[in-house]
PDB file of N, CA, C and O in Angstrom:
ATOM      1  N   UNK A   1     113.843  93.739  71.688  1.00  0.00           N
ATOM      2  CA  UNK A   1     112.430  93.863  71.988  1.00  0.00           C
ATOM      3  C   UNK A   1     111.771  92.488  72.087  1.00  0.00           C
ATOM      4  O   UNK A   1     111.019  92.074  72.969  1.00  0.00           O
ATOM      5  N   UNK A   2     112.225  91.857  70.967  1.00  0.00           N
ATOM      6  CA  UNK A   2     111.910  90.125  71.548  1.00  0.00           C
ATOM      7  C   UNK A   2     112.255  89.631  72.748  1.00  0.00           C
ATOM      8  O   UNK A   2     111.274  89.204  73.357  1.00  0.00           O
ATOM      9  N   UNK A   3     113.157  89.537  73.255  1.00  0.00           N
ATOM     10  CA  UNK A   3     113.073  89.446  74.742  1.00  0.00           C
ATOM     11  C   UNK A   3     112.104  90.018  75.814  1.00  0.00           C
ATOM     12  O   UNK A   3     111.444  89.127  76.349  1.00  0.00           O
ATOM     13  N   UNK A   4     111.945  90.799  76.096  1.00  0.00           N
ATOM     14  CA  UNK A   4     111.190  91.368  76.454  1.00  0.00           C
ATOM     15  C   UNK A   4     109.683  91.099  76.335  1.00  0.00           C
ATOM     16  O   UNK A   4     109.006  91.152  77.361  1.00  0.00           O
ATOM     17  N   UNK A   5     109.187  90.851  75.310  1.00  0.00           N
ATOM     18  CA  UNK A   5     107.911  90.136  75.069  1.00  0.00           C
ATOM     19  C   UNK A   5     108.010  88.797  75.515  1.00  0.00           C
ATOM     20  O   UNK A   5     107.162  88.242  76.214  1.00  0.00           O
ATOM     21  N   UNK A   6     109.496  88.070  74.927  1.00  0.00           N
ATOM     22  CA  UNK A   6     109.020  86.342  75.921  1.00  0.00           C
ATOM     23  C   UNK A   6     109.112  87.272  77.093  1.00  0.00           C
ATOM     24  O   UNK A   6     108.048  87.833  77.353  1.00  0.00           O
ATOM     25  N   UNK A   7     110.006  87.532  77.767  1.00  0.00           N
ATOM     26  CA  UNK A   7     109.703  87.470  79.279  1.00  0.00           C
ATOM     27  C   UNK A   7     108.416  87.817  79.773  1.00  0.00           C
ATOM     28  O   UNK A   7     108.155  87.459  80.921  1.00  0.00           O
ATOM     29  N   UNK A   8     107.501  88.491  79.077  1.00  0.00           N
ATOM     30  CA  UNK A   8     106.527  89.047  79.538  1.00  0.00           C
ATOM     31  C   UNK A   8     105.367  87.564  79.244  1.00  0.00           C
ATOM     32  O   UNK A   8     104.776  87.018  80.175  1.00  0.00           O
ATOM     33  N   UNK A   9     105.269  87.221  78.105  1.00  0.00           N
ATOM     34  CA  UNK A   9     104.448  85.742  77.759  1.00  0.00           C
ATOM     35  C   UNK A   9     105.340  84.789  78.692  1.00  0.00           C
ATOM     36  O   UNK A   9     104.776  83.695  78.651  1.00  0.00           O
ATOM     37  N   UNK A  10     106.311  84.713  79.396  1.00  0.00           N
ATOM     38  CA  UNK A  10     106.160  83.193  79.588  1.00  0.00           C
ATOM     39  C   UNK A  10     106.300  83.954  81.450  1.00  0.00           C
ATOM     40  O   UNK A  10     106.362  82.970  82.187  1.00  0.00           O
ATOM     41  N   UNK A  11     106.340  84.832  82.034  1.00  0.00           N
ATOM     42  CA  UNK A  11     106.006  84.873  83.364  1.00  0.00           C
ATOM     43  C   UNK A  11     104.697  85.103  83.015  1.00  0.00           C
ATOM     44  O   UNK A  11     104.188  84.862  84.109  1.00  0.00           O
ATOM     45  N   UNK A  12     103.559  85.460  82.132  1.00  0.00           N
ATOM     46  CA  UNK A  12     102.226  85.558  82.495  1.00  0.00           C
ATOM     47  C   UNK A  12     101.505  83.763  82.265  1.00  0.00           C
ATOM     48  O   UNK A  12     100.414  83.364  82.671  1.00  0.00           O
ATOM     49  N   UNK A  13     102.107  83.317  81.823  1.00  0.00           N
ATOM     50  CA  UNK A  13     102.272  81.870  81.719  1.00  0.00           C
ATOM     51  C   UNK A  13     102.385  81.094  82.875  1.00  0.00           C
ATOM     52  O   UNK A  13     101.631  80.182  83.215  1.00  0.00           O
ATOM     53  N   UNK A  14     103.717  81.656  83.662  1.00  0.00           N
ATOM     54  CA  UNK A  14     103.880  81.122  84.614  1.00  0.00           C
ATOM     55  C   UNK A  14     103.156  81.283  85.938  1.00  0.00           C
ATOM     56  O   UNK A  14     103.204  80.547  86.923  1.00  0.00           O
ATOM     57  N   UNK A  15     102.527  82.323  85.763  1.00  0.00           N
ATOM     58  CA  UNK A  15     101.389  82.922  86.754  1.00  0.00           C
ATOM     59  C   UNK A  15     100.378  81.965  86.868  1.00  0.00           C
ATOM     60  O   UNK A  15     100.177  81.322  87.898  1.00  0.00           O
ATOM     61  N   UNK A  16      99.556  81.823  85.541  1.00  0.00           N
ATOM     62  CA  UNK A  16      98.656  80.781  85.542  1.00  0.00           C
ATOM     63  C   UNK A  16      98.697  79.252  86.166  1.00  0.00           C
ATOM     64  O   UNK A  16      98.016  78.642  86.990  1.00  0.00           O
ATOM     65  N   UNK A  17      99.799  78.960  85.382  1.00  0.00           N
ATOM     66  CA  UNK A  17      99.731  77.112  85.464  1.00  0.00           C
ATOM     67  C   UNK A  17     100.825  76.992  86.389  1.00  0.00           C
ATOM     68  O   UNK A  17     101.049  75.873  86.848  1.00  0.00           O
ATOM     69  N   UNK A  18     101.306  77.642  86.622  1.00  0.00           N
ATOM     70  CA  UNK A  18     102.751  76.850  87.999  1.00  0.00           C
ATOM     71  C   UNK A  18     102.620  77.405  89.656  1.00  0.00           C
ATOM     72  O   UNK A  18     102.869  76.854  90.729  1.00  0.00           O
ATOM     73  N   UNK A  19     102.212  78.484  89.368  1.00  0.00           N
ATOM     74  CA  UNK A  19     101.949  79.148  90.680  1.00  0.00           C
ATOM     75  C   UNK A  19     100.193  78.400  91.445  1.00  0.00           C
ATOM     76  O   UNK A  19      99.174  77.972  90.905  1.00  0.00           O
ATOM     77  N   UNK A  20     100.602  78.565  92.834  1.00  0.00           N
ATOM     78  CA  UNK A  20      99.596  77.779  93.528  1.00  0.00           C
ATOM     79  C   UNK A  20      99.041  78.722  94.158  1.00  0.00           C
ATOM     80  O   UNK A  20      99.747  79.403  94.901  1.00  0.00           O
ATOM     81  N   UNK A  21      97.531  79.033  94.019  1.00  0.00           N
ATOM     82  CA  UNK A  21      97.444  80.676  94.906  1.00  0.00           C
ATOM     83  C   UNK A  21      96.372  79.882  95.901  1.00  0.00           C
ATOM     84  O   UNK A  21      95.663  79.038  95.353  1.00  0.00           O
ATOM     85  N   UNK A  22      96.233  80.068  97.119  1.00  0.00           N
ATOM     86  CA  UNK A  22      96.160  80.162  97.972  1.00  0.00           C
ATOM     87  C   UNK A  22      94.323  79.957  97.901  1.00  0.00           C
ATOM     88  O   UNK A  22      93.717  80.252  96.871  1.00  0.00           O
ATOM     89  N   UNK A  23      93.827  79.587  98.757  1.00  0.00           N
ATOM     90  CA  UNK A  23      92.428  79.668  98.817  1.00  0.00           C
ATOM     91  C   UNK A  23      91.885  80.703  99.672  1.00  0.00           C
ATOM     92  O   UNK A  23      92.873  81.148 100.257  1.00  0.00           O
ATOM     93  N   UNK A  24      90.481  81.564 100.215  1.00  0.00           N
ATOM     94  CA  UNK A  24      90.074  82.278 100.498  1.00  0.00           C
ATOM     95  C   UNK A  24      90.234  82.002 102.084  1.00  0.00           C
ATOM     96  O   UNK A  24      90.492  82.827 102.960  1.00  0.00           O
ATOM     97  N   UNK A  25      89.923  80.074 102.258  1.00  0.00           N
ATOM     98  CA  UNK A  25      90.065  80.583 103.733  1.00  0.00           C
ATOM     99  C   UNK A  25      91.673  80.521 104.058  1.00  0.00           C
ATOM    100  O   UNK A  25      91.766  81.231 105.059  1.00  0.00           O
ATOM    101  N   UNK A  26      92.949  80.058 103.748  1.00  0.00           N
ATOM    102  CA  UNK A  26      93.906  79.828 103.664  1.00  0.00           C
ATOM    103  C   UNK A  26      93.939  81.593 103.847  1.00  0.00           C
ATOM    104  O   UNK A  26      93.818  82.167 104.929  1.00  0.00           O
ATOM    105  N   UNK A  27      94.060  82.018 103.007  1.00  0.00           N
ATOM    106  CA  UNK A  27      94.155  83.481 102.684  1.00  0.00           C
ATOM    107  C   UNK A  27      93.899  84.294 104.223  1.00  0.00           C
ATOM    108  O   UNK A  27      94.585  85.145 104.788  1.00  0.00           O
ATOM    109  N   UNK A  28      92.773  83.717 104.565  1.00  0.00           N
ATOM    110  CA  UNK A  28      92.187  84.464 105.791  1.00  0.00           C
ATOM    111  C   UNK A  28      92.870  83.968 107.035  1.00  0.00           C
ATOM    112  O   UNK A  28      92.864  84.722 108.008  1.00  0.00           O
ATOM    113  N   UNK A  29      93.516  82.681 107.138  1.00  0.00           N
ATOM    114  CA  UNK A  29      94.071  82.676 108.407  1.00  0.00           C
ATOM    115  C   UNK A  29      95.414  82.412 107.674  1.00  0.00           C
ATOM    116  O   UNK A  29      95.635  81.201 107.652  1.00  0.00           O
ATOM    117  N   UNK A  30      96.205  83.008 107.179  1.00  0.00           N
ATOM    118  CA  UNK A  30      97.273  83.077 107.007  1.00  0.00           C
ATOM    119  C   UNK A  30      97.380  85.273 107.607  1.00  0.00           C
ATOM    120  O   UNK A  30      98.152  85.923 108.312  1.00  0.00           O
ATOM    121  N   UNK A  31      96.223  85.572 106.854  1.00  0.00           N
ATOM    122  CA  UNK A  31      96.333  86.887 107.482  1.00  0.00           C
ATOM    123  C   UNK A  31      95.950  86.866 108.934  1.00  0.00           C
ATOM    124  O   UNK A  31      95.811  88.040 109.276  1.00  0.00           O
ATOM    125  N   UNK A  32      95.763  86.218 109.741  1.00  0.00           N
ATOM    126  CA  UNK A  32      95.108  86.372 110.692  1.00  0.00           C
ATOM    127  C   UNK A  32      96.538  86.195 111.951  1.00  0.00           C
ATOM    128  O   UNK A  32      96.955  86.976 112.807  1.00  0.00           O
ATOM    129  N   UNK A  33      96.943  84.892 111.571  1.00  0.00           N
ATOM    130  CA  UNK A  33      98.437  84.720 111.905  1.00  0.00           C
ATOM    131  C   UNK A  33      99.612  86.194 112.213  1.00  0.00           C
ATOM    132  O   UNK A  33     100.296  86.559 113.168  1.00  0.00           O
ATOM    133  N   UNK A  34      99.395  86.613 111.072  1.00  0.00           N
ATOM    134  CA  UNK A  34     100.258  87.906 110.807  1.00  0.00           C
ATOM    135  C   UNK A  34     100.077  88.942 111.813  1.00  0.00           C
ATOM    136  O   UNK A  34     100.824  89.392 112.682  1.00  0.00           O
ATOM    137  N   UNK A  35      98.610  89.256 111.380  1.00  0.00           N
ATOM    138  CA  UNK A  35      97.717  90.556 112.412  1.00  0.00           C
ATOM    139  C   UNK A  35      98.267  90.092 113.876  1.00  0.00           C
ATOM    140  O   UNK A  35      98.769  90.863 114.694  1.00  0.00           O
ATOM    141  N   UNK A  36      98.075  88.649 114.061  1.00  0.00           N
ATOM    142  CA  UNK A  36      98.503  88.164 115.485  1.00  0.00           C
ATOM    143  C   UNK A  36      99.987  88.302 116.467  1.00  0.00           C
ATOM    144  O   UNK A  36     100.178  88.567 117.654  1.00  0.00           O
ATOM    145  N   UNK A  37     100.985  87.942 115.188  1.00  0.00           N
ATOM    146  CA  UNK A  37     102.469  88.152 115.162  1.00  0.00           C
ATOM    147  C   UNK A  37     102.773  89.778 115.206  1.00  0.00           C
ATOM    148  O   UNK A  37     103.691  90.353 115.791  1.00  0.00           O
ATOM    149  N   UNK A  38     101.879  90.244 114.530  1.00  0.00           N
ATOM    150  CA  UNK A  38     102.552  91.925 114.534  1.00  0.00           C
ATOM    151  C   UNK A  38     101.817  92.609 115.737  1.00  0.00           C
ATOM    152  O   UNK A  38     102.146  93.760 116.023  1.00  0.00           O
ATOM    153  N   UNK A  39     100.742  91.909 116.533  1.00  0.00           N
ATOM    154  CA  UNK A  39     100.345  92.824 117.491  1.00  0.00           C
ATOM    155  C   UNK A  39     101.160  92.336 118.940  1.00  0.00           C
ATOM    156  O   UNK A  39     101.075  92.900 120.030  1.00  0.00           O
ATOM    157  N   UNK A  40     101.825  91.339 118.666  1.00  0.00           N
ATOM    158  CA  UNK A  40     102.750  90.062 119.916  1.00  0.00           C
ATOM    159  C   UNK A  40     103.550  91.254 119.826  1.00  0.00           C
ATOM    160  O   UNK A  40     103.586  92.164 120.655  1.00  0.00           O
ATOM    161  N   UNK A  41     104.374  91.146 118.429  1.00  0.00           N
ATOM    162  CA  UNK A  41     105.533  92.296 118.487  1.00  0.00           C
ATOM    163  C   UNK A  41     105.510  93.238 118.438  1.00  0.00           C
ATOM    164  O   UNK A  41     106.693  93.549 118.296  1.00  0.00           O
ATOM    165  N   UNK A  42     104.780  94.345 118.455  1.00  0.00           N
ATOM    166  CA  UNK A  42     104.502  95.461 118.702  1.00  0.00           C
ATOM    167  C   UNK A  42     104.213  95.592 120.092  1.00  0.00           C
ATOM    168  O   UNK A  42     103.961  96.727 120.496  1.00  0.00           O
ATOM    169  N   UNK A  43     104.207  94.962 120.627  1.00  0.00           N
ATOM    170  CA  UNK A  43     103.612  94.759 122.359  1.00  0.00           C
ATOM    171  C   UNK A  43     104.869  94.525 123.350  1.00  0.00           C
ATOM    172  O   UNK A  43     104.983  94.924 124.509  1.00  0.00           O
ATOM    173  N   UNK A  44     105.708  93.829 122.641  1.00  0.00           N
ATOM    174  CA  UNK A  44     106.643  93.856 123.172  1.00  0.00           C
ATOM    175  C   UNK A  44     107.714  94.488 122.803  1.00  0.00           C
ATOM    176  O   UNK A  44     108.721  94.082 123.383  1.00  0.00           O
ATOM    177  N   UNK A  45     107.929  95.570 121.845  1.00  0.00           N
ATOM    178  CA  UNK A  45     108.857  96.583 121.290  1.00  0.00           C
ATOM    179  C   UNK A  45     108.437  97.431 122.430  1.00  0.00           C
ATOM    180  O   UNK A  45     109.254  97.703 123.310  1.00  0.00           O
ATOM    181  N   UNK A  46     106.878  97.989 122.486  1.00  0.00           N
ATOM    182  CA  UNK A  46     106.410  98.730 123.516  1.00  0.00           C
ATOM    183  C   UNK A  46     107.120  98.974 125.225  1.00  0.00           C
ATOM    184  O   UNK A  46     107.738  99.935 125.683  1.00  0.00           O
ATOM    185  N   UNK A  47     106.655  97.472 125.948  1.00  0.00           N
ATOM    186  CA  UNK A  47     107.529  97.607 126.976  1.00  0.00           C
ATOM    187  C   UNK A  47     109.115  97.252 126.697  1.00  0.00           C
ATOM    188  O   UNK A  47     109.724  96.726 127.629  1.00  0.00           O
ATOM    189  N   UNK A  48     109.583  97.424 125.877  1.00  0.00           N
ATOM    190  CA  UNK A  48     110.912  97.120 125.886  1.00  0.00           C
ATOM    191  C   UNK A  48     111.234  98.977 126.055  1.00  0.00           C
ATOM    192  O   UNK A  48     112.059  99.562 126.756  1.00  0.00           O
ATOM    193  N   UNK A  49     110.115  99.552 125.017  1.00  0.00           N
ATOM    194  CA  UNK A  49     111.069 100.916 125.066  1.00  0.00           C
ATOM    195  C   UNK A  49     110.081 101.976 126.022  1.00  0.00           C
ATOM    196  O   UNK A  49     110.010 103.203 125.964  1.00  0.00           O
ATOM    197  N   UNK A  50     109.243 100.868 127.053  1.00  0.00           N
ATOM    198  CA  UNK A  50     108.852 101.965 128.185  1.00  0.00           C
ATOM    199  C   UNK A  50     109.667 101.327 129.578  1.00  0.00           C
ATOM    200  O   UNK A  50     109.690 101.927 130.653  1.00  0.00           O
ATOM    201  N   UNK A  51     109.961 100.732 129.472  1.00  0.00           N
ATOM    202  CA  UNK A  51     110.811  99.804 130.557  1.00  0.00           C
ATOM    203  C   UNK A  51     112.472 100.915 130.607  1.00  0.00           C
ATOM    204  O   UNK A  51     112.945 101.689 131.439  1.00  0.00           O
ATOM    205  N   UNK A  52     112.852 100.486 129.395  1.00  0.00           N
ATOM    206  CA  UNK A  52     113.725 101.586 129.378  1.00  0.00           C
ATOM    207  C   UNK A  52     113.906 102.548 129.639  1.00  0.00           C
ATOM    208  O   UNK A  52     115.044 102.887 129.961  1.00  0.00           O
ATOM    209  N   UNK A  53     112.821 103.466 129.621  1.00  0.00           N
ATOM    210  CA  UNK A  53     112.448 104.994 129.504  1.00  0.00           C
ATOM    211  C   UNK A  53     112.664 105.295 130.677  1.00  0.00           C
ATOM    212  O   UNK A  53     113.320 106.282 131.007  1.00  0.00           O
ATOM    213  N   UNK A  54     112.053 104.349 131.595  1.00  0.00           N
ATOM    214  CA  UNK A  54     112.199 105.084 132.920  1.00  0.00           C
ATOM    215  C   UNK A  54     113.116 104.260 133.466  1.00  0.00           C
ATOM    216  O   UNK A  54     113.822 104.912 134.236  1.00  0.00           O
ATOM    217  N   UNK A  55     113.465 102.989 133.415  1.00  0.00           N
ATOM    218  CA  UNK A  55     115.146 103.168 133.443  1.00  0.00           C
ATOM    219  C   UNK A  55     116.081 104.455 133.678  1.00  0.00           C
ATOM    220  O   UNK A  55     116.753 105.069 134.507  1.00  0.00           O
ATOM    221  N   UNK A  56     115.641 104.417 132.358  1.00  0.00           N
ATOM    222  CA  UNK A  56     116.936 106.103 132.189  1.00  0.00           C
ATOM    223  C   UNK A  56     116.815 107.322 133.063  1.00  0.00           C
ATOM    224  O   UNK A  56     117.482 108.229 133.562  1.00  0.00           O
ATOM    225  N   UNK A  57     115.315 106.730 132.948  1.00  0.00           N
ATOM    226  CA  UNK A  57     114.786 108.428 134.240  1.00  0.00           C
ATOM    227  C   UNK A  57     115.556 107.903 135.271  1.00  0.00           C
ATOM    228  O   UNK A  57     116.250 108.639 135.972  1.00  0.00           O
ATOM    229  N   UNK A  58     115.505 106.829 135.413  1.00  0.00           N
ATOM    230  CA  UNK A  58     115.732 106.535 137.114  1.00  0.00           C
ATOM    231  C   UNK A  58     117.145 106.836 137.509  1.00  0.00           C
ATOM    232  O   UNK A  58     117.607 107.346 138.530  1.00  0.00           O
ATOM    233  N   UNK A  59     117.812 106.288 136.197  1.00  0.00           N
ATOM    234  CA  UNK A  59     119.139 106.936 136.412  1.00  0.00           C
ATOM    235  C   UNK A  59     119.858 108.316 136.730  1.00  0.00           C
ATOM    236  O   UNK A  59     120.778 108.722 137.440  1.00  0.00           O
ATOM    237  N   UNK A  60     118.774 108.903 135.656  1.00  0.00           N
ATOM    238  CA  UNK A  60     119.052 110.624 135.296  1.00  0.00           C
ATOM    239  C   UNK A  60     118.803 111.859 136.307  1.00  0.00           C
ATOM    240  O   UNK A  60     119.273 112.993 136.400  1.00  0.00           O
ATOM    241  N   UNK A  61     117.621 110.934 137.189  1.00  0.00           N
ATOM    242  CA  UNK A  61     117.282 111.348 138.774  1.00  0.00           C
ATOM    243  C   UNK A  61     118.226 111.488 139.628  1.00  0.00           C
ATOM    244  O   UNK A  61     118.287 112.482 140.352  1.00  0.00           O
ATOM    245  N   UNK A  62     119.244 110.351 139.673  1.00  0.00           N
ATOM    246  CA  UNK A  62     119.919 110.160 140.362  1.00  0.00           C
ATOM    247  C   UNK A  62     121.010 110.815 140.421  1.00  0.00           C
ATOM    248  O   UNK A  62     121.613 110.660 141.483  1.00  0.00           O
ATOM    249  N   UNK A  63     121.583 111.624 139.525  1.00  0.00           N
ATOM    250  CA  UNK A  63     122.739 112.439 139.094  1.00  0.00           C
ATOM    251  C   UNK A  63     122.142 114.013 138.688  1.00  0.00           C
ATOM    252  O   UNK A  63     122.715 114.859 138.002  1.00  0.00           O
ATOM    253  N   UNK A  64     120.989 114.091 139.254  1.00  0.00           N
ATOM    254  CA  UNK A  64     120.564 115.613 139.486  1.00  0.00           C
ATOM    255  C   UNK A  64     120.963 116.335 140.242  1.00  0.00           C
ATOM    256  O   UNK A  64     120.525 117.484 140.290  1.00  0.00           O
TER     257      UNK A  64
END
């Protein structure tokens, strides 16, 4: 059970004084980055799997 209590006192320890948290605007364009990256890639997952789609139609037409 002593264990367990240090681990718990010295990561809430380590939270405080070693860890570097981030500032509000840091915070805000670090999220902003992200929102940006996930709407790039989501955009292009998109036509990857509508490009395809009819690909396949085009194929599947063809052997009707």
């Amino acid at each position: 059970m002593n264990k367990i209590s240090t681990y718990f006192k010295e990561s809430y320890r380590e939270l405080l004084e070693k860890v570097t948290w981030p500032t509000w605007n840091q915070l805000q364009q670090s999220t902003m980055i992200v929102l940006v990256a996930t709407i790039i890639i989501t955009a292009m997952v998109w036509v990857m799997d509508f490009s395809s789609n009819q690909l396949l139609k085009l194929i599947y037409s063809l052997f009707k």
